[in-house]
C-alpha positions in Angstrom: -8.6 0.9 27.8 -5.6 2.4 26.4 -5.7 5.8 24.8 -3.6 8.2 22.5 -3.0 11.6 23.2 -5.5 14.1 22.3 -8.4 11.5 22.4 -11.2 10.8 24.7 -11.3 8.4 27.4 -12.7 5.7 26.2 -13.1 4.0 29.3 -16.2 6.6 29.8 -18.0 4.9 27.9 -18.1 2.3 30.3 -21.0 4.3 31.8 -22.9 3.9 28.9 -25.8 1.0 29.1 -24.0 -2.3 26.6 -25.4 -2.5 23.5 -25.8 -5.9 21.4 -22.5 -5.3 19.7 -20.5 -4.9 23.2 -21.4 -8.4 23.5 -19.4 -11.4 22.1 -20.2 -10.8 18.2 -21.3 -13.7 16.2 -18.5 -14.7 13.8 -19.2 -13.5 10.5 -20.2 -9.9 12.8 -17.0 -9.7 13.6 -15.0 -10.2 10.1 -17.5 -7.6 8.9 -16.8 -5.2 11.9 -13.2 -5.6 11.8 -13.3 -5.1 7.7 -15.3 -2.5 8.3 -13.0 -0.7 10.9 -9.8 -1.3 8.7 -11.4 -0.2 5.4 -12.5 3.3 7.7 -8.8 3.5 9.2 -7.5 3.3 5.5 -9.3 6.2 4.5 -9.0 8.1 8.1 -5.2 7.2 8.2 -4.6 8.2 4.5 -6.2 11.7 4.8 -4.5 12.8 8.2 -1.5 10.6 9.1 -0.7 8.9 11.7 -0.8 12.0 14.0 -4.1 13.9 12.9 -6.0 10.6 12.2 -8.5 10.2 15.8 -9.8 6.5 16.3 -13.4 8.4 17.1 -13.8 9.3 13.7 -12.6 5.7 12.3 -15.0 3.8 14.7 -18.2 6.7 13.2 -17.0 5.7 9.5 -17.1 2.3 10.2 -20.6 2.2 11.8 -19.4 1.2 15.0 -18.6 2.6 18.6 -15.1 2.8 19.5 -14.9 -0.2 22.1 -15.3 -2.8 19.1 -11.7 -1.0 17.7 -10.1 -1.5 20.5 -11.2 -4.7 21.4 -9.9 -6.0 17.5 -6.6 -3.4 17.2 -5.5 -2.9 20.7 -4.1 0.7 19.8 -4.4 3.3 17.6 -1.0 2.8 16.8 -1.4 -1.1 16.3 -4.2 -0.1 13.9 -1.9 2.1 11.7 0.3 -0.9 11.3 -2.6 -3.2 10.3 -3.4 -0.5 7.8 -0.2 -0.7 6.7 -0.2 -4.1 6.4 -3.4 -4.5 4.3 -2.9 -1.7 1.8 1.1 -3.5 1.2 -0.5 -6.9 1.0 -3.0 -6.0 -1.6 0.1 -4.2 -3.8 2.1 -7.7 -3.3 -1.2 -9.1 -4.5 -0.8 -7.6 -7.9 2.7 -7.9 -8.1 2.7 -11.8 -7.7 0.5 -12.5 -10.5 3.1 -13.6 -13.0 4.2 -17.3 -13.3 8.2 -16.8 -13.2 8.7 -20.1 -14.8 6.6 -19.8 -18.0 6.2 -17.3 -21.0 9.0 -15.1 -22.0 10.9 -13.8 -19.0 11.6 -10.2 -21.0 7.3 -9.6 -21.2 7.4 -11.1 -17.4 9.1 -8.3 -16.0 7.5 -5.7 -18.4 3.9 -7.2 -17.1 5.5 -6.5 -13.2 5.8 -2.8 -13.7 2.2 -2.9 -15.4 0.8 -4.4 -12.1 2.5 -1.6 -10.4 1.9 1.1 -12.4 -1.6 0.4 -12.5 -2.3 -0.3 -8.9 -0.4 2.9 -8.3 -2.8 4.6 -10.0 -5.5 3.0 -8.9 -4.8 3.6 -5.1 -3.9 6.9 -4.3 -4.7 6.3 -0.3 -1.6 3.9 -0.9 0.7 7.0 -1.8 -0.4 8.8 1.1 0.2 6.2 3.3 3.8 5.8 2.1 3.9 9.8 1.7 3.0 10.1 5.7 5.4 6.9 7.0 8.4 7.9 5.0 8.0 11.2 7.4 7.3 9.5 10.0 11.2 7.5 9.5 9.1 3.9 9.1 8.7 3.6 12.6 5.4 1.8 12.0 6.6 -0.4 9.3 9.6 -1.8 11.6 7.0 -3.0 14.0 5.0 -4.9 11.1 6.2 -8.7 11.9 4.8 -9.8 7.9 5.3 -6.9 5.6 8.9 -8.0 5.1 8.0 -11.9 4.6 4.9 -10.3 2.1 7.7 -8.4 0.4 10.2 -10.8 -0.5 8.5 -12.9 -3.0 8.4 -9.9 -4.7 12.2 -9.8 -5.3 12.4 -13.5 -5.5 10.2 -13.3 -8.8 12.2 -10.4 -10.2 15.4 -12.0 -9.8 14.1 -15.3 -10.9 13.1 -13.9 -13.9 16.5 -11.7 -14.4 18.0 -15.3 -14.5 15.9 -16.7 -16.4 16.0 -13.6 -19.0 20.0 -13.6 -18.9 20.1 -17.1 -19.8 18.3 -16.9 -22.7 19.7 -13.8 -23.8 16.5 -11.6 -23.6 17.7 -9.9 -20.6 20.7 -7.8 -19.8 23.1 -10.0 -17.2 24.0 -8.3 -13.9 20.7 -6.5 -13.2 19.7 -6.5 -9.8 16.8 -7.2 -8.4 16.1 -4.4 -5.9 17.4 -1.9 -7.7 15.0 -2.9 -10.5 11.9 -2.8 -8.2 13.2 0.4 -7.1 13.3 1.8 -10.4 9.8 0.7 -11.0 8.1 2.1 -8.2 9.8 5.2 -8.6 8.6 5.8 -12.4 5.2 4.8 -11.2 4.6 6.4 -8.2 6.4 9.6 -8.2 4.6 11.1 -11.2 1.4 10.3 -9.0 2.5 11.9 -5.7 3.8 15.2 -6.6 1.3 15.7 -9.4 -0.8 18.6 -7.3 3.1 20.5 -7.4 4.6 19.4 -10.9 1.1 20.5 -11.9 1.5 23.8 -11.1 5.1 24.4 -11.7 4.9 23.8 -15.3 1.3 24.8 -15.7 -0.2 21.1 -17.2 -2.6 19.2 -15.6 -1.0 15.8 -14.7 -3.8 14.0 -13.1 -4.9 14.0 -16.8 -6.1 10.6 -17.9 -4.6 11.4 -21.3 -1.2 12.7 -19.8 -1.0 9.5 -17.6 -1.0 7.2 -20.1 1.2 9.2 -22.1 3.6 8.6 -19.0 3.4 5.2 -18.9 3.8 4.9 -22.7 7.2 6.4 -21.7 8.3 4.4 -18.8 7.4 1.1 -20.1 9.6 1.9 -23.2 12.2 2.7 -20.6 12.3 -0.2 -18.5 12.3 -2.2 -21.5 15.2 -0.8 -23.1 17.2 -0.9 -19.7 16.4 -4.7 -19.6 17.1 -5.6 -23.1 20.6 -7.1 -24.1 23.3 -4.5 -24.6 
């Protein structure tokens, strides 16, 4: 069994008697063990990066021994890019639930940055995640073979409804695409992941249910007056 530095052997273990789950696992055993492992590897991954995070401690939150990890992520490092993965799917999830061919393009877009915003907020093991890989130089992410084909359709609906939006004349013309969705990640995440140090520089509380939707009151108005027609 392969190992990563710091952590036990966990060919030791094969001294231990086999236990029903070292077995072949019935089918819906193993969705559940391997959800089970990847919802624990979230959390582990999220709290202490790639480098403190120990595949020990994932395989004890998820209820099982460490054997049934390796046998369904190969690596600890192949199971921080499954955990990537996931949590980046689920965003895309969100993003994608707007029709870019119906409705008013203008509330489209505006309704994009709400599904951000919101699952922003709502997911603040995502932040870290994106907190530890940006240090780690997205080494990770480059060896992810379907976060870029997740991503995509992402910008494809944005610039869909740009067109859309500029031929009708309720969007500015020229804006681009990626630039936009960086724009919009950037009002709702940063806020969010330097709140424990904006906090205590200027002495208010932004974690604040009242001061976050204060916020978004603010950047909503701004994206919308950045996309209306000059």
């Amino acid at each position: 069994m392969r190992t990563t530095k710091g952590e036990v052997d966990v060919s030791l273990d094969a001294r231990k008697p086999e236990t029903p789950e070292d077995d072949a696992p019935p089918r819906r055993d193993a969705v559940r063990t391997r959800t089970r492992l990847l919802e624990a590897a979230v959390a582990e991954f999220s709290e202490q990066g790639i480098h403190g995070a120990r595949t020990d401690r994932i395989a004890r939150r998820a209820g099982t021994n460490i054997r049934m990890l390796y046998h369904y992520f190969g690596s600890k490092d192949d199971l921080y890019v499954a955990v990537l993965e996931v949590v980046l799917a689920e965003l895309r999830h969100d993003e994608l639930r707007i029709d870019p061919e119906t409705g008013d393009p203008l509330e489209a877009l505006l309704h994009v940055f709400d599904y951000v915003d919101a699952h922003f907020g709502k997911h603040p093991e995502l932040r870290k995640l994106l907190a530890f890989e940006n240090l780690n130089e997205a080494r990770h992410l480059a060896r992810s073979q379907s976060i870029f084909a997740t991503s995509s359709p992402v910008i494809a609906l944005l610039r869909r409804l740009l067109q859309r939006g500029a031929s009708a004349g309720s969007v500015r013309a020229g804006v681009d695409a990626l630039h936009l969705y960086v724009a919009m990640v950037s009002l709702a995440y940063y806020d969010r992941a330097h709140a424990f140090t904006l906090s205590q520089i200027f002495g208010r509380d932004l974690h604040r249910p009242a001061w976050q939707a204060s916020h978004l009151k603010l950047t909503r108005t701004m994206v919308a007056s950045y996309l209306a027609p000059a």
